[in-house]
C-alpha positions as CSV (number, residue, x, y, z in Angstrom):
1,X,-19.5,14.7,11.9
2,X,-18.9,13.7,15.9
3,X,-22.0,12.4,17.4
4,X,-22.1,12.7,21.1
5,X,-18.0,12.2,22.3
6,X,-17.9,9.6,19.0
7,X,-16.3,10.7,15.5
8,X,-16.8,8.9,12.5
9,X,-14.2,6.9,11.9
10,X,-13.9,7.4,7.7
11,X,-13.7,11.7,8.7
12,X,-11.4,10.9,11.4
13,X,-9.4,8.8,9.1
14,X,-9.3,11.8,6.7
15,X,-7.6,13.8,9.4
16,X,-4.9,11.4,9.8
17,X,-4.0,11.4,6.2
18,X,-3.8,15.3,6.5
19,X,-1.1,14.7,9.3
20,X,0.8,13.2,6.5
21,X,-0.2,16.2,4.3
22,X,1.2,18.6,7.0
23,X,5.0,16.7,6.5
24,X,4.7,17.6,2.8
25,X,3.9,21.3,4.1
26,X,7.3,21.4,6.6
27,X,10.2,23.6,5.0
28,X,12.4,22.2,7.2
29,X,12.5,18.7,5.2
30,X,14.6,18.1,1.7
31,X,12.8,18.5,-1.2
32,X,12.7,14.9,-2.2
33,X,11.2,14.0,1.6
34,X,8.2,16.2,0.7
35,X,7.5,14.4,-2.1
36,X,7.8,11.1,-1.1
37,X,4.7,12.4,1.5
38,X,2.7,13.5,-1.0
39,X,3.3,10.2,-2.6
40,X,2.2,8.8,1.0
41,X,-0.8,10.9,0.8
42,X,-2.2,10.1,-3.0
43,X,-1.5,6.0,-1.9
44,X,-3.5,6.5,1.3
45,X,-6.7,8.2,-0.3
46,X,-6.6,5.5,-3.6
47,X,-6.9,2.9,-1.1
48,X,-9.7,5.1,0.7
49,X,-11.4,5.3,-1.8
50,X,-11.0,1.5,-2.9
51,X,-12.3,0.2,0.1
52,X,-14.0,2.8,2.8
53,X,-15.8,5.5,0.2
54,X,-16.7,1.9,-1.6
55,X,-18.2,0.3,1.5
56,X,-20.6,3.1,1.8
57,X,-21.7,3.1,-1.8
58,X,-22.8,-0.5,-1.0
59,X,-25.0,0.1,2.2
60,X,-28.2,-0.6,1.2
61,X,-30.8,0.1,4.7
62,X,-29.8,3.2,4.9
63,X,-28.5,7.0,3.6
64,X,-24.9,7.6,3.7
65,X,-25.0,10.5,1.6
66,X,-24.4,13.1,4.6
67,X,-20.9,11.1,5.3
68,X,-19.9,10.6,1.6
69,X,-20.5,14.4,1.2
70,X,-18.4,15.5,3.9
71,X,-15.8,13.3,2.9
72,X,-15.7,14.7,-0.8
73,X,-15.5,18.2,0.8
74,X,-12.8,17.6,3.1
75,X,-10.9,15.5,0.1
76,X,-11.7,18.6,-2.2
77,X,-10.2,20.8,0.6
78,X,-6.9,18.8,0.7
79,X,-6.5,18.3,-2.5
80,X,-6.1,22.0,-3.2
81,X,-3.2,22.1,-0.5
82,X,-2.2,19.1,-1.9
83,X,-1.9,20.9,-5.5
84,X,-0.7,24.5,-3.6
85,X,2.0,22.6,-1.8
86,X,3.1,20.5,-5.2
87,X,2.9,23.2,-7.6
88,X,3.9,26.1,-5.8
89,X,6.2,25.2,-3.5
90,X,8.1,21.9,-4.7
91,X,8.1,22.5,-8.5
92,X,9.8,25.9,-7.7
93,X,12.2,24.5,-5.0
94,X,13.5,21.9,-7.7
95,X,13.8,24.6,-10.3
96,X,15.9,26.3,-8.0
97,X,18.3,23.3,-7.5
98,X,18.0,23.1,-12.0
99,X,15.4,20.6,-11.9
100,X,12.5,22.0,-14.1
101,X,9.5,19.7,-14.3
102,X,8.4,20.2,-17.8
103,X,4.5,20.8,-18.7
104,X,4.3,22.3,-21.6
105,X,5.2,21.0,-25.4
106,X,8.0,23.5,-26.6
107,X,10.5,21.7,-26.3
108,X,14.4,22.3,-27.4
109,X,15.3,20.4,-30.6
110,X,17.9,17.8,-28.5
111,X,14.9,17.1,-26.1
112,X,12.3,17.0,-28.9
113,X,14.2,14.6,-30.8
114,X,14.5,12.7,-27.3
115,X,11.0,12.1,-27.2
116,X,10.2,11.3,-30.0
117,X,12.4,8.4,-30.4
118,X,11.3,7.1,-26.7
119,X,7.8,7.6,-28.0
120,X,8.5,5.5,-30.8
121,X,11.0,3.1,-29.3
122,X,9.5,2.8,-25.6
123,X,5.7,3.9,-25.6
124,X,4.4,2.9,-28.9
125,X,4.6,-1.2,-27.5
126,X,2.9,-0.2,-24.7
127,X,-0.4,1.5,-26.2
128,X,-3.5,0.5,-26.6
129,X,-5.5,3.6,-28.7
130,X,-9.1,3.4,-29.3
131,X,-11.7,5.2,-31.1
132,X,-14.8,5.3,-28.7
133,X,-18.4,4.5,-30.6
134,X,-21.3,5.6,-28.9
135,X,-23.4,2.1,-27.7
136,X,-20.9,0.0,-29.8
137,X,-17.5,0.4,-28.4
138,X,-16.8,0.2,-24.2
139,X,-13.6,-0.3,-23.0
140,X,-12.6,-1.4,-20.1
141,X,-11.4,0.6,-17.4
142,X,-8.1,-0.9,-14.9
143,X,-8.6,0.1,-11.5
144,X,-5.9,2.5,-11.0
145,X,-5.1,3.2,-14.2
146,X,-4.6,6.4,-15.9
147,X,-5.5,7.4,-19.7
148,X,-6.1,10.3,-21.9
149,X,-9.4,10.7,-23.0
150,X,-9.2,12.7,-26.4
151,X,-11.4,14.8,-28.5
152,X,-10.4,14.7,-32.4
153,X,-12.1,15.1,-35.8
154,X,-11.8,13.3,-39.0
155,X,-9.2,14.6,-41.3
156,X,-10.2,16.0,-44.5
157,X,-8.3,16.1,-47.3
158,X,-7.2,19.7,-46.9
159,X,-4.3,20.4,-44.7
160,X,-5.8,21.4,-41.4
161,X,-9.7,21.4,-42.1
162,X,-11.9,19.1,-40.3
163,X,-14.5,16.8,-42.4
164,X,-18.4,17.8,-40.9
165,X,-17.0,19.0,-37.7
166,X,-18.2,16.3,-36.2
167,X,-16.7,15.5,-32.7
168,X,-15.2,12.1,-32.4
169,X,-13.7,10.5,-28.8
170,X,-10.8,8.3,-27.8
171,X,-9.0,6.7,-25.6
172,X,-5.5,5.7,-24.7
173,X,-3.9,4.1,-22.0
174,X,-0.7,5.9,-20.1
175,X,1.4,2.5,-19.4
176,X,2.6,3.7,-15.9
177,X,3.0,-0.5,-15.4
178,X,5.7,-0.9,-18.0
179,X,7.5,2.6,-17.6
180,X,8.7,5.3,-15.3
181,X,5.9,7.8,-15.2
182,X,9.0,10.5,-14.7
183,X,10.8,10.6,-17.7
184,X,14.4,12.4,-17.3
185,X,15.4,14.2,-20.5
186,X,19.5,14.6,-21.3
187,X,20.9,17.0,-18.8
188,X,21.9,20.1,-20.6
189,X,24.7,22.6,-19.1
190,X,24.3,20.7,-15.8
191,X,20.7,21.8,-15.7
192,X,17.9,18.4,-15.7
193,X,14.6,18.4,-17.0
194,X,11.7,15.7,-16.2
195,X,8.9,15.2,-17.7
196,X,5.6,13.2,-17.3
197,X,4.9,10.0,-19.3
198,X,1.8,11.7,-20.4
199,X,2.9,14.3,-21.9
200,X,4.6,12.5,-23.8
201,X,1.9,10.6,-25.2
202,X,0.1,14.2,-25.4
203,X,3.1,15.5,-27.6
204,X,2.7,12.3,-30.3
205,X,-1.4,11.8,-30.0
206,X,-1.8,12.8,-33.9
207,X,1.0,9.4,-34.4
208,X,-1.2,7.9,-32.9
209,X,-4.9,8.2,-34.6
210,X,-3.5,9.2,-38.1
211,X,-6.2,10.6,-40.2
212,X,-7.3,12.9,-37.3
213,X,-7.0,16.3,-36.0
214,X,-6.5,16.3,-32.3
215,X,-8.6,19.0,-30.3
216,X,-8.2,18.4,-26.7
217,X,-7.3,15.7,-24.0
218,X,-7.6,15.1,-20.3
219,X,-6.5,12.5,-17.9
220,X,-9.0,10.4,-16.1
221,X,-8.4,7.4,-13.6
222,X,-11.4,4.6,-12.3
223,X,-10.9,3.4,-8.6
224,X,-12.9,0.1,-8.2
225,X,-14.5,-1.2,-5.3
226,X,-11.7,-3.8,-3.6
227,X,-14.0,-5.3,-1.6
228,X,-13.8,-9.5,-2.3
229,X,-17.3,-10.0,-1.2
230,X,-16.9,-13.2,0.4
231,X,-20.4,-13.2,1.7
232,X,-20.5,-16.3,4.3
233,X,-16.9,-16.8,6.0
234,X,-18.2,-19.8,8.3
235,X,-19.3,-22.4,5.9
236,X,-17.2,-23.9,3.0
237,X,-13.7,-23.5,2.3
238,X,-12.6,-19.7,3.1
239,X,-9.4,-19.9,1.8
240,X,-10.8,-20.9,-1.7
241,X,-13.4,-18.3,-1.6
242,X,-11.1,-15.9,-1.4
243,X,-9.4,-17.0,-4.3
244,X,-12.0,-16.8,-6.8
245,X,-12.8,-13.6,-5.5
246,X,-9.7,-11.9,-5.9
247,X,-10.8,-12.4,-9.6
248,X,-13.4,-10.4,-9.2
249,X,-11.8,-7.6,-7.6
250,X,-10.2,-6.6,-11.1
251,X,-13.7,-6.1,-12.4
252,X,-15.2,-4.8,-8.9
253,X,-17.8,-1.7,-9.1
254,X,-16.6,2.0,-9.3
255,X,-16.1,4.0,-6.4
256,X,-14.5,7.2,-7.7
257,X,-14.2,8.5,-11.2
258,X,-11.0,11.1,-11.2
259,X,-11.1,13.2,-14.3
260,X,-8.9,16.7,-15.0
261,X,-11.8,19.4,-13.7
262,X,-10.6,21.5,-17.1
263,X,-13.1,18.6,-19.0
264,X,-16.0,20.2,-21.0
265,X,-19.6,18.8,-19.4
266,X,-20.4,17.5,-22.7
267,X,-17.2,15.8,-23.0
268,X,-17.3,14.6,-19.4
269,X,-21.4,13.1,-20.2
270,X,-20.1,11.3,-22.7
271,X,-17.5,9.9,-20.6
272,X,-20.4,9.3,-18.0
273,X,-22.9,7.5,-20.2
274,X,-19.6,5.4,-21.8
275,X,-18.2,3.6,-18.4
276,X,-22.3,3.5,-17.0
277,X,-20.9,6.0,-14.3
278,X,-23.3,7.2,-11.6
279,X,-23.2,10.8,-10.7
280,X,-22.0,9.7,-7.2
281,X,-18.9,8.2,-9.2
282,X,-17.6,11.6,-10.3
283,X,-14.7,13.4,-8.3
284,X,-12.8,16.5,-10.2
285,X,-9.4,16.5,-10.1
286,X,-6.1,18.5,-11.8
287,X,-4.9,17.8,-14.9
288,X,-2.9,15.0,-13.5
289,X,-3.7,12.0,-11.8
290,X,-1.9,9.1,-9.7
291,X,0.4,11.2,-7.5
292,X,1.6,8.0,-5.6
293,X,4.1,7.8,-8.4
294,X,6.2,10.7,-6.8
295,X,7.8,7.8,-4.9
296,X,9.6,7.0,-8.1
297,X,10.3,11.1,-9.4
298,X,14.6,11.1,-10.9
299,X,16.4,12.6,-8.4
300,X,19.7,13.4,-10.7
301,X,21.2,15.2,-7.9
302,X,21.3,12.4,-5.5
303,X,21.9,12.4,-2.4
304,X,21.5,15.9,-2.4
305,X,18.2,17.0,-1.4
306,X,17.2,14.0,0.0
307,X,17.5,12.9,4.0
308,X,20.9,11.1,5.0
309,X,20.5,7.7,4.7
310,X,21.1,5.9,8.2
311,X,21.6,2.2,7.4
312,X,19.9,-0.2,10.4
313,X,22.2,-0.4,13.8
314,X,23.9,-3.3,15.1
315,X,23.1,-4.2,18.3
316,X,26.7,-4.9,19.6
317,X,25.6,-6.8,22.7
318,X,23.6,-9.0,20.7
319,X,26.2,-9.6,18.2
320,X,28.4,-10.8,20.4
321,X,26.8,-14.4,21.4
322,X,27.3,-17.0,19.2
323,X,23.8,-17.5,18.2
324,X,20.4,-16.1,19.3
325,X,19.3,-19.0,21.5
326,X,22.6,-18.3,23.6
327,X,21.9,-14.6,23.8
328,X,18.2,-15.5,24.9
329,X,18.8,-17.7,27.9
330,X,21.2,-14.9,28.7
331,X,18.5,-12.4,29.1
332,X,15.1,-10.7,27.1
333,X,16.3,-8.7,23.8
334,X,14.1,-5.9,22.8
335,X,14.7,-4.3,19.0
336,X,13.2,-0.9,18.1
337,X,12.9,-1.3,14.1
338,X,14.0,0.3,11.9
339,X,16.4,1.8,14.1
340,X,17.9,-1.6,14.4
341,X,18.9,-4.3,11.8
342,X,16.3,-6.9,11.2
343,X,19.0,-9.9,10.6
344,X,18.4,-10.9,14.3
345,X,15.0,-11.9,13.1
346,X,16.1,-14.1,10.4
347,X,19.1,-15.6,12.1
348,X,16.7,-16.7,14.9
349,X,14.5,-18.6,12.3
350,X,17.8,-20.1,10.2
351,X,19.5,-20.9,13.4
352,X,15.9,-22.9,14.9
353,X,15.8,-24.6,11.1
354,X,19.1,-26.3,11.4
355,X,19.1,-27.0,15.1
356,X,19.2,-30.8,15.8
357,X,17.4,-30.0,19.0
358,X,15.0,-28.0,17.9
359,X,12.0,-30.0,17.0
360,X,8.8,-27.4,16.6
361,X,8.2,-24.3,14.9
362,X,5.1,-22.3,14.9
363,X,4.5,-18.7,13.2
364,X,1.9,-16.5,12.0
365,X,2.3,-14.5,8.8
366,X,0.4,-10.9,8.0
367,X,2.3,-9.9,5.5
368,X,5.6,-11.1,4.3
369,X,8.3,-9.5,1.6
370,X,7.7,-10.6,-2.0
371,X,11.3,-13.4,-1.9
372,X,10.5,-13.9,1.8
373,X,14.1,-15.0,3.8
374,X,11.3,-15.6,6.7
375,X,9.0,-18.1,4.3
376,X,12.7,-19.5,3.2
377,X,13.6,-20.3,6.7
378,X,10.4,-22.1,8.0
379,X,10.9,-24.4,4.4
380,X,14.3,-25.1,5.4
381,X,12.9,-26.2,9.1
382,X,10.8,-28.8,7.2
383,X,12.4,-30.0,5.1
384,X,15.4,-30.7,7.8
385,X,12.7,-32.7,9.9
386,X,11.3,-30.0,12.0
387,X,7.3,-30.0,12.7
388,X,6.1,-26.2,11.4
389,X,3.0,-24.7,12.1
390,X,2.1,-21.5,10.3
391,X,-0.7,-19.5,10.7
392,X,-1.2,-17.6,7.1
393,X,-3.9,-14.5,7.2
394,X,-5.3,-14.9,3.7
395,X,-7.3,-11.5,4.7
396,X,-4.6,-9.3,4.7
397,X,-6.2,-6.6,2.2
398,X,-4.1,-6.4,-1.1
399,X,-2.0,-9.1,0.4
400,X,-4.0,-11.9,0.0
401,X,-2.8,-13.4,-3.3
402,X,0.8,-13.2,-2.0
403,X,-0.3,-14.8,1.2
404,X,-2.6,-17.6,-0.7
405,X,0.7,-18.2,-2.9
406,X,3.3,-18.5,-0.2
407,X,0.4,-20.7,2.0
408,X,0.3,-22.8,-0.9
409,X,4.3,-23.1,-1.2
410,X,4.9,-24.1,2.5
411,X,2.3,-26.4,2.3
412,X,3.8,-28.5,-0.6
413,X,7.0,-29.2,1.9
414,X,4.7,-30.4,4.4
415,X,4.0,-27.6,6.8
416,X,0.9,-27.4,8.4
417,X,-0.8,-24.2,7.3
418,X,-4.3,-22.9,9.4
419,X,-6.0,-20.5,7.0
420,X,-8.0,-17.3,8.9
421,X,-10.7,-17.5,11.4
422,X,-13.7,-16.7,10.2
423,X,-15.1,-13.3,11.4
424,X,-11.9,-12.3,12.3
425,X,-8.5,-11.2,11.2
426,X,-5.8,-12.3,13.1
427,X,-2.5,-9.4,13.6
428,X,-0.5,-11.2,16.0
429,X,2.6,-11.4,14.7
430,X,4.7,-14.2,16.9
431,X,7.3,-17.1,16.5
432,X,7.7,-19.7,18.9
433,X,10.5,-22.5,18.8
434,X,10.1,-25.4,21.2
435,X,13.4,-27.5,21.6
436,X,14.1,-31.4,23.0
437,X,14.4,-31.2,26.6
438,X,18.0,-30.8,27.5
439,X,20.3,-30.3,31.0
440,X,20.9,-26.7,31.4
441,X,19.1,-25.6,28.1
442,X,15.7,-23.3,27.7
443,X,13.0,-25.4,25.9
444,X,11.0,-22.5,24.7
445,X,12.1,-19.3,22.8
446,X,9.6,-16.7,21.8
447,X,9.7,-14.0,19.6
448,X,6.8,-11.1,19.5
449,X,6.6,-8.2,17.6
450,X,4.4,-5.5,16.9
451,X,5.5,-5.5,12.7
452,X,4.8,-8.1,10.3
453,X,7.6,-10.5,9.3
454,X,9.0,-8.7,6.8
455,X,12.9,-7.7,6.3
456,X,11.9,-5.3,3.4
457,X,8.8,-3.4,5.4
458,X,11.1,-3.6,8.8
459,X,13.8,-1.0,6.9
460,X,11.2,1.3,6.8
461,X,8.3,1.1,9.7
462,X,8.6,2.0,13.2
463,X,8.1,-1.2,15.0
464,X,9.0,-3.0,18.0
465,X,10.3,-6.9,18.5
466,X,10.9,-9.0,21.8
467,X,12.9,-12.1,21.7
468,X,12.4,-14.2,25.0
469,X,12.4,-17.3,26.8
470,X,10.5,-16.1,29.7
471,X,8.4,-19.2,30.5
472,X,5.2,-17.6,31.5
473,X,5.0,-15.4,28.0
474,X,6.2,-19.0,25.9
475,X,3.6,-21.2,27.7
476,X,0.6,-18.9,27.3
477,X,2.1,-18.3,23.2
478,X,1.5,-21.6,23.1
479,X,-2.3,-21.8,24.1
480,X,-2.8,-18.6,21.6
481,X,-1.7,-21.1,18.6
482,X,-3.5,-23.9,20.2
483,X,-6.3,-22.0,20.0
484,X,-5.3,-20.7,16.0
485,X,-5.1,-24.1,15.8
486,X,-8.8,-25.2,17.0
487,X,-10.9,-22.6,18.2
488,X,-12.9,-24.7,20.8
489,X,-9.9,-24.7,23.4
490,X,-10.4,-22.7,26.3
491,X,-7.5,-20.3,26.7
492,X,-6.0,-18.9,30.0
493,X,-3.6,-15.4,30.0
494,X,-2.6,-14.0,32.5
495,X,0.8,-12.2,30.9
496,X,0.0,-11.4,27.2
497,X,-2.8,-9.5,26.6
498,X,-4.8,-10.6,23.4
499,X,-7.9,-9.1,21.4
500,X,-11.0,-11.3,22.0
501,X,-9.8,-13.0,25.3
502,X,-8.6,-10.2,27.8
503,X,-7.2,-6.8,25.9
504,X,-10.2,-4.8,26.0
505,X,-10.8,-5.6,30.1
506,X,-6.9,-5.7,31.3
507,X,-6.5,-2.4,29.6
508,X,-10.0,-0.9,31.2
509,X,-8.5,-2.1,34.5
510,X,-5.0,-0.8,34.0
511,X,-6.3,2.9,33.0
512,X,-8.9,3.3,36.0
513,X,-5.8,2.3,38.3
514,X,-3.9,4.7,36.9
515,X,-6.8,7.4,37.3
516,X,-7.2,6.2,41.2
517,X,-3.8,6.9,41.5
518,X,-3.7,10.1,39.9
519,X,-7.1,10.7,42.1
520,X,-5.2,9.9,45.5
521,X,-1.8,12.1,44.6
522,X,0.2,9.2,44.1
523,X,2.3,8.8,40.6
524,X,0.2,8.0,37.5
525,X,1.2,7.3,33.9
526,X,-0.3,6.0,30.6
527,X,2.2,5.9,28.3
């Protein structure tokens, strides 16, 4: 798929989520790590799907069928390893540690009558069965969503017999949104058994649609297009197209159909012809769908079988000062999340919100935690005088709503929000707090990092943060937010390097050096 030294970037993509396929193949990991990868794995593709496979269903000028068919190969490819490595290996492993995944329906009587009072209890509230009528009845599909689809006949009045053996068609939803879609049964003699939500529903189908005989069932799941098809980002208000688009969204186009390959053709036409599916739409699948919920699978031997759980360091040094601005006049302080507790981060943003001195405080926000302790902070700077700034990316893909919501919070306090440049999205994740001018005190503390402002995600990605009052890197932070701010300034940077203005052409420059150097035996490095 390379053409000339160039890759396309959707079948390199595809590579990289195999790298996280390969840490669900690594014996050397605990059980419950491999499956959180494979959860890793199934997120990555539905979101793949969602937005890259959908972007190519939409070009219209030209073919894309020669990348859309490699990319269905190399999915079907890894999606067999993904089944060898879940199935094979990992069921196994937990039977041998007396976990047993159930998948069948025989069932001992204590763990029959178990389900059967959760399905009347728990699931019955949360289903929504319906008989499907050729041309008459269509429902819906959720993106992301898994049901059964069922084949059943009419009931006769005899015990067992089936009235004109005439096929009928169903569907139910599997409420994965309401409840766990692992389902631990009582332990028995120490040993545990899980089961999956659908089965469950499998087990009780004929309480379900009385008057029927059930034949068969099989899981399916409809990926939609995420796209927000904005059209136009430079003319009206962006910020409230995006809004009314993220309506849309819920209702966008499909871009993959998954269905349990064991489906009869007939029964999978119908299917077809029901949900106006195009033959493009279809992608086989197991008899399961939605593997991203392995980040939730019981573990009822924890912390066995799991990776030791290392809580964030302290950095001792930095503890020490009184507060952050103190520690930064001292010297730079670099963090290596999430090796290292975030608080720093937040105590930074507290302390500048209650400082009598302080009198500015800009930010950008990417993505922020859902009860955001940094949105809480720059509120608290308001509303105790302060002047703040925030830059909000309403673009952030499946963070936009949270962004538009917490844009819309700030705002009522009276910070100034900018909404995102058109035509571009902006990353840069940076904090800068400007102070009254004061004898022997900084006016300018800076903090830049390469992860979003997020305590929740910093506990979990590898990320990097840099508090400073260096006065070259504060001065040109502030001409990159005066240029957030209005993009007709001219900026000048000659110490941070930023997309747009000089990235691309400092880092050109910086690699040939480093060749020269290697060229003329001196030491080289790119690191």
């Amino acid at each position: 798929m390379s053409t000339g030294n160039y890759m396309n970037r959707d079948i390199s993509w595809l590579s990289f989520n195999n790298r996280v396929l390969e840490e669900a193949r690594d014996k050397h990991l605990p059980v419950y790590e491999r499956l959180k990868f494979l959860a890793i794995y199934s997120s990555n593709l539905d979101e793949f799907y969602k937005v890259r496979v959908a972007a190519y269903r939409r070009i219209l000028n030209q073919d894309p069928s020669f990348v859309l068919s490699e990319i269905l190969r190399i999915v079907d490819h890894q999606q067999q390893e993904f089944g060898k490595i879940f199935w094979k290996e990992l069921v196994p492993e937990l039977k041998k540690n007396n976990i047993t995944l159930k998948q069948n329906h025989r069932l001992s009587g204590l763990h029959r009558e178990f389900v059967d009072r959760y399905f009347r209890e728990e699931l019955v509230p949360c289903l929504q069965p319906i008989v499907l009528l050729r041309d008459k009845v269509s429902p819906f599909l959720k993106d992301g969503f898994i049901y059964l689809a069922i084949k059943l006949f009419k009931r006769s009045k005899q015990a067992d017999a089936v009235k004109n053996k005439k096929a009928r068609y169903a569907l139910v939803n599997i409420p994965t949104d309401q409840l766990p879609r692992f389902i631990e049964l009582p332990a028995m003699k120490e040993r545990h058994t899980i089961i999956f939500l659908d089965d469950i529903i499998k087990m009780n189908l004929e309480a379900l649609f009385p008057g029927y005989v059930i034949d068969s069932s099989f899981s399916i799941k409809l990926s939609r297009d995420a796209d927000l098809e904005i059209g136009d980002e430079f003319s009206g208000d962006l910020a409230e197209k995006i809004s009314k688009s993220l309506v849309k969204r819920k209702t966008g186009v499909p871009s993959r159909f998954l269905y349990d390959n064991a489906i009869p053709d007939s029964f999978l036409k119908l299917l077809q012809c029901t949900f106006k599916l195009s033959p493009g739409d279809l992608v086989p699948g197991g008899r399961y769908h939605h593997f991203s919920d392995l980040f939730s699978f019981p573990n009822p031997l924890s912390p066995l079988l799991e990776n030791l759980s290392l809580p964030p360091l302290v950095n001792k040094e930095l503890a020490q000062y009184s507060s952050m601005s103190e520690a930064m006049e001292e010297k730079d302080w670099m963090l290596h999340f999430p090796y290292h507790s975030y608080d720093p981060v937040i105590k930074f943003l507290n302390e500048a919100a209650i400082d009598p001195d302080v009198k500015e405080i800009k930010a950008t926000q990417y993505r922020v935690a859902s009860n955001s302790a940094v949105v809480n902070a720059l509120i608290n700077a308001r509303n105790n005088g302060k002047k703040v700034t925030v830059f909000v990316e309403v673009k952030a893909r499946f963070d936009e709503y949270a962004n538009l919501h917490f844009a819309k919070m700030m705002k009522k306090t009276g910070i100034q929000i900018i909404y995102s440049i058109p035509g571009l999205k902006v990353h840069a994740k940076i904090a800068l707090v400007l102070r009254k001018a004061s004898k022997g005190r900084k006016k300018e503390y800076a903090f830049l990092s390469t992860g979003n402002f997020n305590e929740k995600t910093a506990k979990i990605y590898a990320d990097h943060g840099l508090f400073t009052c260096n006065q070259n890197i504060c001065s040109e932070l502030k001409e990159v937010f005066s240029y957030l701010e209005n993009q007709d300034r001219k900026v000048h940077l000659k110490h941070l390097l930023v997309a747009q203005f000089n990235l691309k052409k400092e880092l050109t420059r910086k690699i040939n050096r480093e060749i020269k150097n290697a060229l003329d035996g001196k030491p080289a490095w790119m690191i």
